[in-house]
Every structure is written in structure tokens, then in C-alpha cells.
C-alpha positions as CSV (number, residue, x, y, z in Angstrom):
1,X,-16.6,-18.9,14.1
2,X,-18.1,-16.4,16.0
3,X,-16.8,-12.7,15.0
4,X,-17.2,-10.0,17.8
5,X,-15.9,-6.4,16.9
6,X,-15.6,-3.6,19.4
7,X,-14.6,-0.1,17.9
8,X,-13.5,1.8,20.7
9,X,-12.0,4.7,18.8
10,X,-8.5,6.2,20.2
11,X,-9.1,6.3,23.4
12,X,-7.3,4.6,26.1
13,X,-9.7,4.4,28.6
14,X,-12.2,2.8,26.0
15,X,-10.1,0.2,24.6
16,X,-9.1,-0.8,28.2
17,X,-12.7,-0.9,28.8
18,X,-13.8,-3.0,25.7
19,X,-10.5,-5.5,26.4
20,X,-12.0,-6.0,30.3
21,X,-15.3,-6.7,28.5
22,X,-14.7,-9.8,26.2
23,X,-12.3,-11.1,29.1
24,X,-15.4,-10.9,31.0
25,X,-17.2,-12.3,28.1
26,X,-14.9,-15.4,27.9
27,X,-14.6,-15.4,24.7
28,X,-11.4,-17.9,23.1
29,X,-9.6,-15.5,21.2
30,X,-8.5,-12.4,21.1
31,X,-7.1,-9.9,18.6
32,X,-6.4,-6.1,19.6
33,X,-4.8,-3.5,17.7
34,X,-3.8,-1.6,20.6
35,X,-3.5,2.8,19.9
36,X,-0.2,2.4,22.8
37,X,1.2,-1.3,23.1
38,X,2.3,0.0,26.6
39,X,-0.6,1.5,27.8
40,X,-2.9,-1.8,26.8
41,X,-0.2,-3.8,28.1
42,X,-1.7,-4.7,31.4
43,X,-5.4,-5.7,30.5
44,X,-3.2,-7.9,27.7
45,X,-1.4,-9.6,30.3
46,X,-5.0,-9.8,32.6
47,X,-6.5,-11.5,29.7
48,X,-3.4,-14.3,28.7
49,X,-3.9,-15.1,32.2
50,X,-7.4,-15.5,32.3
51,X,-6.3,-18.4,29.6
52,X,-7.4,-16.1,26.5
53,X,-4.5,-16.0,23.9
54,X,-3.9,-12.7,22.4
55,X,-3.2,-11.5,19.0
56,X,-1.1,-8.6,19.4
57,X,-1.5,-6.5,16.1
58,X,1.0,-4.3,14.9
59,X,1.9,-1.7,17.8
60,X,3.7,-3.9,20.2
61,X,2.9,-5.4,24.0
62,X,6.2,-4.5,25.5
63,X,5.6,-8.0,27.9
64,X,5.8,-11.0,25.7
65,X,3.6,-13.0,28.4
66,X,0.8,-10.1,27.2
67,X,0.3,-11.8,24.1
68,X,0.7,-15.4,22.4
69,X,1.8,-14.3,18.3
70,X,2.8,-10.8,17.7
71,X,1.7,-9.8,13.8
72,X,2.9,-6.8,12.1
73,X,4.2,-5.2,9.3
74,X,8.3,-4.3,8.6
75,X,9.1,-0.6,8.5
76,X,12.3,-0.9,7.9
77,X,11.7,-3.5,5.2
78,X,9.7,-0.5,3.6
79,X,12.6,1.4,3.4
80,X,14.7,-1.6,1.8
81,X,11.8,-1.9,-0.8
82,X,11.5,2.2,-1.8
83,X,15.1,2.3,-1.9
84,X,15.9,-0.7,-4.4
85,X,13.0,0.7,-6.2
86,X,14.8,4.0,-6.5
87,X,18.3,2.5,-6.5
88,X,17.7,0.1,-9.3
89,X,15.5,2.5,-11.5
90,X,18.3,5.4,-11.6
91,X,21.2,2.7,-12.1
92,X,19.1,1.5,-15.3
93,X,18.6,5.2,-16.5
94,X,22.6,5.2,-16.0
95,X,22.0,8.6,-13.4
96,X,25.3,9.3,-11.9
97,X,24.8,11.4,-8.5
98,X,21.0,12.1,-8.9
99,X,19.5,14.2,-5.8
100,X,16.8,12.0,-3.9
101,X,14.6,13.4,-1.7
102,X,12.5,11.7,1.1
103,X,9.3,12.8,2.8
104,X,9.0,11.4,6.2
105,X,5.9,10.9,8.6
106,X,6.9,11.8,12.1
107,X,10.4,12.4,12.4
108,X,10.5,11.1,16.2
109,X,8.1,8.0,15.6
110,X,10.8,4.8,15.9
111,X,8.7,3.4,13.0
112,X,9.7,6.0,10.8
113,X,13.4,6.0,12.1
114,X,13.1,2.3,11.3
115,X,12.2,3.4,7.5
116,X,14.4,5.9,6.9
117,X,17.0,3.6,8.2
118,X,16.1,1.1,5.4
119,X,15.8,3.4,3.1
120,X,19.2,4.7,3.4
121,X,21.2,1.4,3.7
122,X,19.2,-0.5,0.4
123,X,20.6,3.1,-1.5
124,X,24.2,2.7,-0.2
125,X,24.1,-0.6,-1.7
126,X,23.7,1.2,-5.0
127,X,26.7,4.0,-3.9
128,X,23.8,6.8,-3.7
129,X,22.5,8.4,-0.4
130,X,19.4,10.6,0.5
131,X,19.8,14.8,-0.5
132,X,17.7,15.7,1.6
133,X,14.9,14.5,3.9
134,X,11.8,16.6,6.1
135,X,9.2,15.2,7.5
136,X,5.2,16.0,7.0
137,X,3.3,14.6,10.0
138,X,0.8,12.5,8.6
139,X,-1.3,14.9,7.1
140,X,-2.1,15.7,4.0
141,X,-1.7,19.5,4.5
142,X,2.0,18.6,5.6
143,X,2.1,17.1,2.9
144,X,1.3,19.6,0.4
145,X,3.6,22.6,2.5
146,X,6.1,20.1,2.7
147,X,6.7,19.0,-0.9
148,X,6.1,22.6,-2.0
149,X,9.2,23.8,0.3
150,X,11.6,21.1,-1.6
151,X,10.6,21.5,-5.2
152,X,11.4,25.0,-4.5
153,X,14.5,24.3,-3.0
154,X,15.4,21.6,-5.4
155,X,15.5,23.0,-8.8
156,X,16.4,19.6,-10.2
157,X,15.1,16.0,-8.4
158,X,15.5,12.8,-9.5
159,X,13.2,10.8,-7.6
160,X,11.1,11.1,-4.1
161,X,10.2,8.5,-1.5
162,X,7.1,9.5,0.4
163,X,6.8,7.4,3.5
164,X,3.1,7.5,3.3
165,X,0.3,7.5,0.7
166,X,-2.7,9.1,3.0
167,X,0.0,12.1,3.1
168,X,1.1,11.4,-0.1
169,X,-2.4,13.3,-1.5
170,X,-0.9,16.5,-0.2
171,X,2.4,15.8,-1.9
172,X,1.3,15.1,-5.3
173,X,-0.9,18.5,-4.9
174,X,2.0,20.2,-4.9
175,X,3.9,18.5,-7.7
176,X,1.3,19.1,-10.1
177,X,0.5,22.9,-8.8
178,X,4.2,22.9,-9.4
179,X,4.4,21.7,-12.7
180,X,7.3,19.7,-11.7
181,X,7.5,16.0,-13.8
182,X,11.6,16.0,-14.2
183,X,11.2,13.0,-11.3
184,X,9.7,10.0,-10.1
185,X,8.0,9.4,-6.8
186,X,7.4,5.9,-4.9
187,X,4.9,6.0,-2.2
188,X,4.4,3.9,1.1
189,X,1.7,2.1,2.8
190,X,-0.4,0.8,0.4
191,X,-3.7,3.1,-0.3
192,X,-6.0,2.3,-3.5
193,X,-5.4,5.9,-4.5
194,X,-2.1,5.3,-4.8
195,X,-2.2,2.3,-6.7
196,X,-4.8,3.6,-9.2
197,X,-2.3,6.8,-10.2
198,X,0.4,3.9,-10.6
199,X,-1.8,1.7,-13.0
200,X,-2.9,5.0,-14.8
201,X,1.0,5.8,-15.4
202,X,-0.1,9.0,-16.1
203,X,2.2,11.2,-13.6
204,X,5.1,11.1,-11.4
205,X,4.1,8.2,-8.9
206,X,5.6,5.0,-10.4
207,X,5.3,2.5,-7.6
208,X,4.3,1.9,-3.7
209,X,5.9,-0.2,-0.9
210,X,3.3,-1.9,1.4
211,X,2.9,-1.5,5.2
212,X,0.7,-4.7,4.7
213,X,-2.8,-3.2,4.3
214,X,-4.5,-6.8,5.0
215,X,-2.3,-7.5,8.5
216,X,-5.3,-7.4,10.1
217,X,-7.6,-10.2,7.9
218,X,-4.4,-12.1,8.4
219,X,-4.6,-11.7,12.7
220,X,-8.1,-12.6,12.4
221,X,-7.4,-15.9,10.8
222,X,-4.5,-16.7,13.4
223,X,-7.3,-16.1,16.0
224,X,-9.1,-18.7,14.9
225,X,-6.5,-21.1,13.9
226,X,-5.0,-21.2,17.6
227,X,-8.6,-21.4,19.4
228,X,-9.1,-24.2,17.6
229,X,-5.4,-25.5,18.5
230,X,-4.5,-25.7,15.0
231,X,-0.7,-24.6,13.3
232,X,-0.4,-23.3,9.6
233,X,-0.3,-25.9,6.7
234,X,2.3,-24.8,5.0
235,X,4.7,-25.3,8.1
236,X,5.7,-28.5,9.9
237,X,5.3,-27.1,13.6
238,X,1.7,-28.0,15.1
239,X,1.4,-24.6,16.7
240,X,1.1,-20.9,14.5
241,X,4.3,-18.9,15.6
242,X,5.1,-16.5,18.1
243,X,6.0,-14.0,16.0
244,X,5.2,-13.2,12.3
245,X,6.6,-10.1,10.6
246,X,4.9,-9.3,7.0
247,X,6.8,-8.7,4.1
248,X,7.0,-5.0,2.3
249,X,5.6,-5.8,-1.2
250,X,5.9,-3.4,-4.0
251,X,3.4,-2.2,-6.2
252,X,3.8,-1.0,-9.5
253,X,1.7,-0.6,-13.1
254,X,2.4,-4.7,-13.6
255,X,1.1,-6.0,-10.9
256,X,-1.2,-3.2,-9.1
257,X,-4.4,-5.0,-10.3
258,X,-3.8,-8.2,-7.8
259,X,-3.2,-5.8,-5.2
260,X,-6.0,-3.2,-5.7
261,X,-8.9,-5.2,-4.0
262,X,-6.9,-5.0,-0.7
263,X,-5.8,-0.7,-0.7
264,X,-6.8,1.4,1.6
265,X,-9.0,4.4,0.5
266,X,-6.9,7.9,1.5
């Protein structure tokens, strides 16, 4: 196999650019992590018809004839995995109506509608439900003002779910300028920061819930498996599927050495 990367940062008009290229190229396989499924949509489409499958990789092709498997992770399935944390670990400690707080990314982002969503049904299931909730952008400056505004408001927490580990820096900032360690905190995305604080045990940050770090090793490899017309092993069908949606897995101190080698660095 014959890799070919293109970085063509952010930008639109670049990536529509480098997707017009390897169309021109002719190459047999392509996989595109597109900044706006909608906006790429088109040169997606031009390249399925010039006979190229595409790997669509996480943000969606809104045409289903742009791309021949759609890979991706589960964002609400992260919710469903911080809140079971959560939900489980407070039932064990025998808390009765503990205040849970949750730190979103972007408010208005479907993907993080999609979390919070998950979140809030896996902790019904346990008869508890989310104090309060605020969003930090992204950012790990958000992250710090953001945090800083709840421990103030909250003079007691039980636990936190932070929707993202990159932000999740500026959280923990605050915690500790805080002096606040009455809590736990679970974390989301997958970073090797993250996981190293959660194999140290040594503060609030107990676990993380995966927005699979590896999705795109694992589009790669479908690449190549349908340009040479080939299914998965495992499965009975001759073809790889049209549609795969990866798993939220969750990290904590027993496990985060088989998952450190594949973190992301915040």
C-alpha cells in the first residue's frame, strides 16, 4: 500500500483543492476527514463518481452517495459512558441527591447536544439528574473561567463530567487553585494527559470516556481493505460495512496502561 497524506489545514478552499487533486491523481482509495461534511460534500460525491470509494471520517457527508463507509465516533454513547461512571460510583458510596455538575464544549454544536443527551438519560437510570451544566468552548482558558465560576457557586459537588480533556487542562487549573478535592471528575475524549493524572490517582480526575482517539488508523485500514475488494474477518459479509460507529470506552487507573500508547497529547 501506497500512503499519500495531504494536510490542508482548516480551510475549505484547500481541502476542496487537495480532494480535486488525488481524484485527478486516480488514486483507489480515499479517506477525508472533512472540517464541514456539507461543504466537502460535493468534491465527495465528484470523487465516488469518478469510481474512487470514500472514507468519510467522522464529520458526516450529508449525501450517502458521497461516500461508500461512514466511520466515526458516538457522542452520545460518551455521555452514556460518563454518566454510568458517575451514576454507579455515587450509588456505591450510597450518595443520596449528590449535585453533579457538567462542563460542556459548545453548547450549540449537535455533537455536544448529542452528549449531554447521553449523559442525562444513563443518570436517570440511576434516579439522579445534572445540577447544573455551562459550557467552556473548547478552550482551555474556558475552561479554567468556567470551572472557577461553579466551584464558586457550588460550595459542595459531588462529581463533574467535562466533555473534553484538551479543555479539561483549564478545568483542573482551577480545581487545584481552588483547593477543591470534596469531588470526582471524569473527562472525555481521550488525551494521554488525561489518562496519566488517572493512572497517577493522585487528584480529582478518576476516569475518561473516549471519543475514539485511533478512528482514524482504523479509516485507513478500511481504505485499504475495500481497494483491495476485501470485507472484515471477523464478519461473514464479503464487503466492509456502510457504516461503522465506534464504541465510547472508558478509561480508568486499571486499565489506562493499554490505552496510553493511543492518547492524544493536550
Amino acid at each position: 500500500v501506497e500512503l499519500k497524506a495531504v494536510e490542508p489545514t482548516n480551510d475549505i478552499n484547500q481541502q476542496i483543492s487537495a480532494v480535486e487533486s488525488l481524484i485527478q491523481a486516480k488514486v483507489n482509495a480515499l479517506v477525508i476527514l472533512p472540517n464541514d461534511g456539507e461543504q466537502l460534500n460535493q468534491v465527495a460525491r465528484q470523487a465516488m463518481d469518478a469510481g474512487i470509494p470514500v472514507i468519510n471520517l467522522d464529520r458526516v457527508f450529508p449525501d450517502k452517495l458521497s461516500y461508500r463507509t461512514w466511520i466515526g465516533g458516538d457522542n452520545y454513547g460518551m455521555g452514556v459512558a460518563a454518566g454510568h461512571f458517575i451514576g454507579k460510583t455515587l450509588k456505591d458510596k450510597g450518595v443520596a441527591d449528590p449535585v453533579i455538575l457538567e462542563i460542556q464544549g459548545i453548547a450549540t454544536l449537535p455533537l455536544t447536544q448529542d452528549r449531554s443527551k447521553g449523559f442525562e438519560d444513563a443518570l436517570k437510570t440511576y434516579g439522579f439528574k445534572v445540577t447544573a451544566k455551562q459550557d467552556a468552548k473548547f478552550t482551555v482558558e474556558s475552561g479554567t473561567q468556567v470551572a472557577s465560576n461553579l466551584l464558586q457557586a457550588h460550595k459542595k459537588i459531588d462529581a463533574i463530567w467535562n466533555h473534553d480533556d484538551d479543555q479539561g487542562i483549564g478545568v483542573l487549573a482551577a480545581i487545584k487553585e481552588a483547593g477543591r478535592e470534596e469531588f470526582f471528575m471524569v473527562g472525555g475524549a481521550g488525551s494521554a494527559n488525561a489518562m496519566r493524572d488517572i493512572k497517577a490517582d493522585s487528584g480529582v480526575l478518576k476516569a475518561t470516556v473516549t471519543y475514539s482517539p485511533t478512528m482514524a488508523a482504523s479509516a485507513i485500514k478500511i481504505a485499504r481493505l475495500i481497494a483491495q475488494g476485501k470485507g472484515m474477518s471477523d464478519l461473514l459479509e464479503q464487503q466492509v460495512p456502510q457504516s461503522i460507529t465506534l464504541t465510547s470506552e472508558t478509561v480508568t487507573k486499571d486499565n489506562a496502561d493499554k490505552y496510553l500508547p493511543t492518547g492524544f497529547e493536550s
